[in-house]
C-alpha positions as CSV (number, residue, x, y, z in Angstrom):
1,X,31.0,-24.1,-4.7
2,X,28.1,-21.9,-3.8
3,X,28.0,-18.5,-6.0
4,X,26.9,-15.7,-3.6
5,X,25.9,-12.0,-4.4
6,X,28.2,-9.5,-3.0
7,X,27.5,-6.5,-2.0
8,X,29.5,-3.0,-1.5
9,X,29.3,-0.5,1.4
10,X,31.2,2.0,2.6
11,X,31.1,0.9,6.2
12,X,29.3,-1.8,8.4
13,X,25.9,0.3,9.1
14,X,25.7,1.7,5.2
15,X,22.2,0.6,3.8
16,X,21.9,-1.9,6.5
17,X,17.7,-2.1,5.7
18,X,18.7,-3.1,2.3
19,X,21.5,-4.8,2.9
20,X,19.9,-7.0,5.8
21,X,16.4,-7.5,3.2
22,X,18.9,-8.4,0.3
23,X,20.1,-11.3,2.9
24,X,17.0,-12.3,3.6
25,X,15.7,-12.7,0.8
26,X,18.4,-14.7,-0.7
27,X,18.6,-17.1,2.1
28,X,14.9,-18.0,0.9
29,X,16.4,-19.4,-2.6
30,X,19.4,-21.3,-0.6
31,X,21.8,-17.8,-1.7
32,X,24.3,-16.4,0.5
33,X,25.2,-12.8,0.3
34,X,29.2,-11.6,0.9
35,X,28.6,-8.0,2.5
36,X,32.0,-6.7,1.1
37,X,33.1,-2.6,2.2
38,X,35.1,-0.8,-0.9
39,X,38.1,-0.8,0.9
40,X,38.4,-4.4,1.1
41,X,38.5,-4.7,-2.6
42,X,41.7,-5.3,-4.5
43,X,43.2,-5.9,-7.5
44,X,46.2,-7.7,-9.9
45,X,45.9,-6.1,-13.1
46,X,47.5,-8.3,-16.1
47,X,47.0,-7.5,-19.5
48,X,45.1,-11.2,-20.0
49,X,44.7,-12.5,-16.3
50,X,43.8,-9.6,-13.9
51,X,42.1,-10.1,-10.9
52,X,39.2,-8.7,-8.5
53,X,39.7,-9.6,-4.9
54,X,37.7,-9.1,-1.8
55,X,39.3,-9.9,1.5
56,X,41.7,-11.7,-0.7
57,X,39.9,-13.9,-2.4
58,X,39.4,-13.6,-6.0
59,X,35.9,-12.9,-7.6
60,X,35.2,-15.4,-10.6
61,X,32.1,-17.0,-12.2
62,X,32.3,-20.2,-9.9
63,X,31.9,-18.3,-6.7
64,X,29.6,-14.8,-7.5
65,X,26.5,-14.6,-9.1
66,X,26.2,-11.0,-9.1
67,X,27.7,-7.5,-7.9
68,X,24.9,-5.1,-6.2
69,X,26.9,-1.7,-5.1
70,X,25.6,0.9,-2.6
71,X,26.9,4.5,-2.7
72,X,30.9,4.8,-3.1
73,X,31.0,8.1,-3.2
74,X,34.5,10.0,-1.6
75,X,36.4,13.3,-1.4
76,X,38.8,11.9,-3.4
77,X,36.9,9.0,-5.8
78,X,39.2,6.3,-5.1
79,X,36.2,3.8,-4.3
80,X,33.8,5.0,-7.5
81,X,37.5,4.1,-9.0
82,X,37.6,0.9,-7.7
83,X,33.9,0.2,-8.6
84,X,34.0,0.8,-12.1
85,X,37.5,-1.1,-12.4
86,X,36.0,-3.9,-10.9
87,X,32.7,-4.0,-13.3
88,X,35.2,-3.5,-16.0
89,X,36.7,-6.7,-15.7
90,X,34.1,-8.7,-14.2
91,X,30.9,-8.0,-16.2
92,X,33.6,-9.3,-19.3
93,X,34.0,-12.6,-17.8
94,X,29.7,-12.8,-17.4
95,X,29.2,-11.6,-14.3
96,X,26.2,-9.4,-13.9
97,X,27.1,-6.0,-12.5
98,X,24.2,-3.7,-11.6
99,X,24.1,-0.7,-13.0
100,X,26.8,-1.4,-14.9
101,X,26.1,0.8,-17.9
102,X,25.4,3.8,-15.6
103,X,28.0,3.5,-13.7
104,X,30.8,3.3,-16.5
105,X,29.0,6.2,-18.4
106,X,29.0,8.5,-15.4
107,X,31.1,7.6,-12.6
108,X,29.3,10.3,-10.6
109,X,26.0,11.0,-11.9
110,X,25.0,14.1,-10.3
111,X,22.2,16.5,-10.6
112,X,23.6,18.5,-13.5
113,X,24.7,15.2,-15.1
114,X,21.1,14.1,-15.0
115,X,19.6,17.1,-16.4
116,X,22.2,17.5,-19.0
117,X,20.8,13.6,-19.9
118,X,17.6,14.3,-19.8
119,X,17.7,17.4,-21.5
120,X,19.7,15.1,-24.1
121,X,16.9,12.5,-24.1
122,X,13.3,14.8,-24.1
123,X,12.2,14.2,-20.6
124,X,10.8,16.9,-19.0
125,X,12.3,18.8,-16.0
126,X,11.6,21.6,-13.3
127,X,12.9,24.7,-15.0
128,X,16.3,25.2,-13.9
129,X,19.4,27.8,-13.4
130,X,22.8,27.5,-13.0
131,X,25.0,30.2,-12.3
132,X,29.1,30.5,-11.4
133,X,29.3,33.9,-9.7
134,X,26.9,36.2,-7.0
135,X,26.5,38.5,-9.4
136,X,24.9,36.3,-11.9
137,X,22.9,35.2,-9.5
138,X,22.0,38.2,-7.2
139,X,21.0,40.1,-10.2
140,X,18.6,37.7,-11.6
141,X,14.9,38.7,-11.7
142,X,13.5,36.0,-9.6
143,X,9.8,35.0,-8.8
144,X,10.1,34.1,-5.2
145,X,10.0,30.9,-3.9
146,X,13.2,30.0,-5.2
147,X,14.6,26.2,-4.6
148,X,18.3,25.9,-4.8
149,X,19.8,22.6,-4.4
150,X,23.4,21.1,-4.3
151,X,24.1,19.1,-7.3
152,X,25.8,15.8,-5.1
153,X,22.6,16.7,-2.4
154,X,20.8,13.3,-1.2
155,X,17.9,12.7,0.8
156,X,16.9,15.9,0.5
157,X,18.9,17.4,3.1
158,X,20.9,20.2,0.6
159,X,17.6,21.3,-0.5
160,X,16.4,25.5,0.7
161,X,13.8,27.0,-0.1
162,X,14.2,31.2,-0.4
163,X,11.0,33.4,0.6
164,X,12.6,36.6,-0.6
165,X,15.6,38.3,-2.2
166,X,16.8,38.9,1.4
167,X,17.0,35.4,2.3
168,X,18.4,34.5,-0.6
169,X,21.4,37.0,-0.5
170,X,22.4,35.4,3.1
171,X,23.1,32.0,1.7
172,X,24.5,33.2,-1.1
173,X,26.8,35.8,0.5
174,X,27.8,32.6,3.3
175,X,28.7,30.2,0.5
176,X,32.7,30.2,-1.3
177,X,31.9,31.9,-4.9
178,X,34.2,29.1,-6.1
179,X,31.3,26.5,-5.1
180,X,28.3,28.1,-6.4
181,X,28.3,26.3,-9.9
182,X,27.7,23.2,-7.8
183,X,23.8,24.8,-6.9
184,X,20.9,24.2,-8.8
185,X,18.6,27.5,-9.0
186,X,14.4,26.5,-9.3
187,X,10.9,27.7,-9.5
188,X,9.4,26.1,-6.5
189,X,6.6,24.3,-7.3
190,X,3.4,24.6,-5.5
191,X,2.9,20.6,-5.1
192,X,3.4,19.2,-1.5
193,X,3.7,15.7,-3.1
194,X,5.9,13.7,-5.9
195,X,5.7,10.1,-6.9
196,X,8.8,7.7,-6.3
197,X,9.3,4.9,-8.8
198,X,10.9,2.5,-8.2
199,X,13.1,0.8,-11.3
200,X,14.2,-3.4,-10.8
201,X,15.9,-4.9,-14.3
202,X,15.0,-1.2,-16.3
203,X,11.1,-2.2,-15.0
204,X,8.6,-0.1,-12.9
205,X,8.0,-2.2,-10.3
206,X,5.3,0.0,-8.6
207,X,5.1,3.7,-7.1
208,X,4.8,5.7,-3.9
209,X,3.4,9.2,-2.9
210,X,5.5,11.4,-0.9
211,X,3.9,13.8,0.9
212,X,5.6,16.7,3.1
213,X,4.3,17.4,6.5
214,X,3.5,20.8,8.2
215,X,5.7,23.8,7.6
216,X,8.3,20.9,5.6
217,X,8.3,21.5,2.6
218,X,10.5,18.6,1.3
219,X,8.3,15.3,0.6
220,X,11.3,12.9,1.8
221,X,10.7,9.9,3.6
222,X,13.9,10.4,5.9
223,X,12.8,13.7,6.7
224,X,9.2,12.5,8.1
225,X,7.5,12.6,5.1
226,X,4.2,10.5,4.7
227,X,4.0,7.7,2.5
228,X,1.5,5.8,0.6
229,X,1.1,3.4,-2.3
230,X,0.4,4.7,-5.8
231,X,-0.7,3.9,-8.9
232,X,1.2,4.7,-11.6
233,X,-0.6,5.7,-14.7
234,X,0.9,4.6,-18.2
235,X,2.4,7.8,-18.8
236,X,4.1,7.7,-15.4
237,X,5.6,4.2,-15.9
238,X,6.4,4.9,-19.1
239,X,8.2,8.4,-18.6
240,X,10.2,6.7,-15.5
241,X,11.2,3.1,-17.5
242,X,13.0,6.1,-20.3
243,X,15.1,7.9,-17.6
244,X,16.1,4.2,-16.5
245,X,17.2,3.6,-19.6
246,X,19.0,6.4,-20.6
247,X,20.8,6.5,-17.5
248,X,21.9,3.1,-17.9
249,X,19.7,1.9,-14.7
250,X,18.7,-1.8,-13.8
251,X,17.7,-0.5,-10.7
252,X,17.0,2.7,-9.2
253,X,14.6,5.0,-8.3
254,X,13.4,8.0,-10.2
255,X,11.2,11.3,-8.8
256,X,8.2,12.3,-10.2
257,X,7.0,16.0,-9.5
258,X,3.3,16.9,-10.4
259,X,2.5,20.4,-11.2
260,X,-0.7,22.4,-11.6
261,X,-1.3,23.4,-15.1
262,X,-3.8,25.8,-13.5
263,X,-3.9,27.6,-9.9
264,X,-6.9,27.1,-9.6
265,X,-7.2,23.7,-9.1
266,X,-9.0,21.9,-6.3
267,X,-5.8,20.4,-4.6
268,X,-8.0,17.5,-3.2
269,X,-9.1,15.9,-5.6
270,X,-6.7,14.8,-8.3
271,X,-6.9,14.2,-11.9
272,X,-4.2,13.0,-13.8
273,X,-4.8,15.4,-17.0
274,X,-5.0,18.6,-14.8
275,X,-1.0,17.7,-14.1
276,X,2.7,17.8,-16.3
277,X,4.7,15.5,-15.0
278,X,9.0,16.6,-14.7
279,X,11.6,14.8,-13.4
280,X,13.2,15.8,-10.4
281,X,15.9,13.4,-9.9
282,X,17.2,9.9,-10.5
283,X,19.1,7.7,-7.5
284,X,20.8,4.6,-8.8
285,X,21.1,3.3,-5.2
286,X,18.2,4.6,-3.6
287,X,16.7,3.3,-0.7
288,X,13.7,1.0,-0.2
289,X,12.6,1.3,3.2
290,X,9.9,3.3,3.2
291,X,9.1,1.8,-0.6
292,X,8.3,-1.8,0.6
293,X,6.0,0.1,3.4
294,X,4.0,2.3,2.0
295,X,3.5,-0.5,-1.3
296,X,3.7,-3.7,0.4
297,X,5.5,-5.0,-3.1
298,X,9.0,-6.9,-1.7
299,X,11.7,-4.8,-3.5
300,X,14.5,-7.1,-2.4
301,X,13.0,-10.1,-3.4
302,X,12.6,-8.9,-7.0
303,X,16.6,-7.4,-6.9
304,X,17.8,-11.0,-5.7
305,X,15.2,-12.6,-8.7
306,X,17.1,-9.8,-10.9
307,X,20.6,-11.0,-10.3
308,X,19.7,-14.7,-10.8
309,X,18.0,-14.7,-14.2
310,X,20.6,-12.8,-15.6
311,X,22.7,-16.0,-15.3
């Protein structure tokens, strides 16, 4: 019986880059992947046999080499659930999970959940508020711009960016007071630019510059940001292969901001020492697309590589 790696979406089109690179790749080595959604997943739990099922049929070493999960986030958690029940009993019986350990430690690892980690763990970050009422927030002494982010944000697309007190008070004023612990409060940083790592088997496979366009201000590739290939310094590889493993990452990609230790700097030409690095984010099912672009290094190839030698 062939083993195949199966992989977990929310729907048909979720991830389909990766997804359809993850295939391709693995029909190089003879390796079929099973494209399984969450909701096809079952289960018959027994306090010695239980069983994982996709479809029906069970998982088991014979037939699966390895479980690769996209995002499973929902309203109500029943599929980051399902996940984590499904690692729980498989990785037991030796099949390699990925993410495993980051998964089971923080079913949803949002943006407060990472800073509370890396606070935890000595990595640097962007220095942050968090506030539960519009008072507490309205009456703070702010040095404007001001970032405010949503804690379960992606892709940038939660992300504003305040000018003034004025604009500031209109989103505020617009948003339930009961949801305004979920916001992240920042000094925006100067820097038009971060550094994505990307993280295969807890490893820094290589790194890409982000660079926002125009009046953007956000560096993201989905949102037309420009990309090229970077090279990471030690300190870089270094401080990104921590978060990985203190967030319980094989793979992963983590977000590197640079800023200015003086304002004076010439913004053209950089020089590593002139920079502190923080951490703006980790995504433990981030996207590659614009990765194996701008760096030309085959991200899917080394994922598929990952899964196999860890049986």
């Amino acid at each position: 019986m062939n083993r195949k790696i199966v992989v977990f979406t929310m729907s048909p089109r979720q991830s389909q880059f990766e997804v359809d690179r993850l295939v391709a790749e693995a029909r190089k080595k003879g390796i079929e992947v099973n494209r399984a959604l969450y909701r096809e997943l079952s289960f018959d739990l027994k306090d010695v046999e239980s069983r994982v099922m996709v479809r029906g049929e069970e998982l088991m070493v014979g037939n699966t080499l390895g479980l690769w999960f996209r995002v499973a986030g929902t309203k109500s958690g029943k599929y980051t659930e399902a996940r984590n029940l499904a690692i729980r009993i498989l990785r037991e019986r030796g099949i390699f999970c990925v993410n495993a350990g980051g998964y089971l430690g923080w079913t949803r690892m949002g943006k407060i959940s990472q800073h509370g980690v890396f606070l935890e763990n000595n990595i640097p970050i962007v220095p942050t508020k968090i506030f539960y009422t519009r008072e507490q927030i309205l009456l703070e002494a702010w040095e404007y711009p001001v970032i405010a982010k949503h804690e379960r944000g992606y892709q940038g697309k939660s992300v504003r960016k305040f000018e003034n007190k004025k604009e500031m008070e209109d989103f505020v004023n617009k948003i339930n007071e009961k949801n305004l612990g979920m916001f992240l409060w920042q000094k925006y940083l100067p820097t038009k630019w971060d550094i994505r790592v990307v993280i295969v088997d807890g490893k820094a496979i290589g790194g890409m510059k982000r660079s926002a366009v125009g009046e953007e201000f956000r560096s993201n590739f989905s949102l037309g940001g420009e990309v090229e290939r970077w090279n990471l310094s030690e300190e870089e590889r270094d401080l990104a292969e921590k978060v990985a493993k203190v967030c319980g990452l094989d793979y992963g990609g983590v977000d590197i901001m640079k800023n200015p230790k003086s304002k004076n700097l010439n913004s053209e030409k950089y020089i590593e020492k002139d920079y502190d690095n923080y951490i703006l984010e980790v995504n433990r099912q981030c996207q590659f697309q614009g990765f194996e672009k701008a760096t030309g290094i085959n991200v899917a190839k080394k994922i598929v590589e990952m899964i196999v030698h860890k049986n």
